[in-house]
N, C-alpha and C positions, 0 to 999 in steps of 0.2 A: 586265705593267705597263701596255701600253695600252689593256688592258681597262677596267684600275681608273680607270684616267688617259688619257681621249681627249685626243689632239692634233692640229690641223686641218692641221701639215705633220711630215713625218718625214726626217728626213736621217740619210746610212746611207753612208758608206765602203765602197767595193768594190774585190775584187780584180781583178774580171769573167775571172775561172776559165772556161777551156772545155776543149773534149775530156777525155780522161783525166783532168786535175786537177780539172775539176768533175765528174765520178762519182767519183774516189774524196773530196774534199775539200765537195762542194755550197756553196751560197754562204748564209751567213748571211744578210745583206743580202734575197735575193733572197725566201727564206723568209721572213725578218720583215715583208717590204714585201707582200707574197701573203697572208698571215694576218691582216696588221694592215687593210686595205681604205684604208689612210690617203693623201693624197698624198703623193708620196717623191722626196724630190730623189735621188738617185745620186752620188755624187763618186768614178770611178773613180781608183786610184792613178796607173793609165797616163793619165790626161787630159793632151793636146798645150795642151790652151786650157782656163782654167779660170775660172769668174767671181769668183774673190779672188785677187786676187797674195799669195802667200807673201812675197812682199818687202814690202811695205808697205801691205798689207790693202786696198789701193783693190778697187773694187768697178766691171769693164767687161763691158756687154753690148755686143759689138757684131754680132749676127746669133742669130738664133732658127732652129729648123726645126722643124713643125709637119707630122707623115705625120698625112693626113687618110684618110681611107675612110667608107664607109656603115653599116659597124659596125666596132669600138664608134665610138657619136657622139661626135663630135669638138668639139663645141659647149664641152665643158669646157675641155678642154687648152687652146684656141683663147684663149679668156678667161684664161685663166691667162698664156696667151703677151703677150698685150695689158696686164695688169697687172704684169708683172713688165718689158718695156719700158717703162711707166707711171715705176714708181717706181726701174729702174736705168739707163734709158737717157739718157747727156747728150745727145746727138744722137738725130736718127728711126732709128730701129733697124728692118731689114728684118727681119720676120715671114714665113719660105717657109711656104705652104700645100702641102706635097708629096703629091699623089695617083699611087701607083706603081698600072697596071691598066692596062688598054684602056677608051677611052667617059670617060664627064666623073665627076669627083670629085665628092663629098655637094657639095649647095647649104651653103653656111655663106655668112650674111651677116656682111660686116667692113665695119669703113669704120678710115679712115688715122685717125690723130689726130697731135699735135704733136709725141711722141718713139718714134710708131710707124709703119711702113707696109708694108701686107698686100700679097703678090704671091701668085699662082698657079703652082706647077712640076709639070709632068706626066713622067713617066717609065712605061715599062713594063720588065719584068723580076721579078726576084726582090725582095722589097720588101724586105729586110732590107739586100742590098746597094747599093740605089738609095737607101735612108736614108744610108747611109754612105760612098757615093760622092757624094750634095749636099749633107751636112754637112763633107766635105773642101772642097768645093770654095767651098761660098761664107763657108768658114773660120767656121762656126759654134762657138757656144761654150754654147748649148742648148739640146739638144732637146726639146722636150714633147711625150709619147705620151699620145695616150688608149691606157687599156688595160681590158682586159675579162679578164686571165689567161688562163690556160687554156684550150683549148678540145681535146678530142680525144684520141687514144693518142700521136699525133704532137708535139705542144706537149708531152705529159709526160713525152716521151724529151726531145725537144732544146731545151725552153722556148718560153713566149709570144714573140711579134714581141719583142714590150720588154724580154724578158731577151736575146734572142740580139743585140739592139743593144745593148746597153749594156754586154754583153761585148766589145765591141770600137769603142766610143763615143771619139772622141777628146776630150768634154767631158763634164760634166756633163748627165744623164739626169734630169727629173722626169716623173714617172709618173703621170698623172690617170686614178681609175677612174673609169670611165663609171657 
């Protein structure tokens, strides 16, 4: 269908399956968003925070998180993160720029505007847990990855950075390919 029919966002329901249950059951969502090259919001079932209340459809951003790196560039997601505090945020909404590594994260120029404002968070570790250890903590409710899929024998046992987060994302996951 989105062959026939491009569409400039994709939203896709997850169960964010891991271990055993994702090798025997694999994730639709994750397949569809991989093939289709489209951007793709995520709404995992287990989301703690989610950007529509099931109670009364209101619509809250209140925190973004942005894992930046040298590759894939980040210059998309980053924009994305800035536009969608644009048009959801009633207050400035904190934008993390998260660089997990040792030495300074990609240059990305930001500047604040009136319902946004960019910070820089450095961690080092494993990146997949330090996405998910600063989105617990500054009670974020979406993350935007660049992603690039794939890369390696390794990513196609255990999944890209951006599936192995969003398997266990406590919000809403949109996926910008680079």
């Amino acid at each position: 269908y989105l062959e026939d029919h491009p569409h400039d966002l994709l939203v896709l329901a997850t169960a964010g399956r891991d271990g055993l249950a994702r090798w025997l059951r694999g994730s639709v969502a994750e397949r569809v968003a991989r093939s289709s090259g489209t951007v793709t919001l995520f709404v995992p079932a287990s989301a703690e925070r989610d950007l529509v209340s099931l109670a009364d459809g209101n619509l809250t951003l209140a925190s973004v998180l942005v894992p930046v790196d040298h590759s894939p560039d980040p210059r998309a997601a980053v924009e994305f993160a800035r536009r969608v505090a644009a048009a959801l945020g009633d207050e400035r909404v904190p934008i993390a720029l998260l660089h997990v590594g040792a030495g300074d994260g990609p240059a990305v120029d930001v500047e604040d505007g009136e319902t946004w404002a960019f910070e820089r968070v450095q961690r080092t570790g494993d990146p997949v847990e330090r996405i998910l250890e600063v989105a617990e903590e500054m009670a974020t409710n979406l993350i935007v990855m660049p992603t690039a899929g794939r890369n390696g024998a390794l990513d196609a046992l255990r999944g890209s950075t951006t599936e192995r987060v969003l398997r266990h994302a406590p919000c809403p996951v949109l996926a910008v390919p680079a």
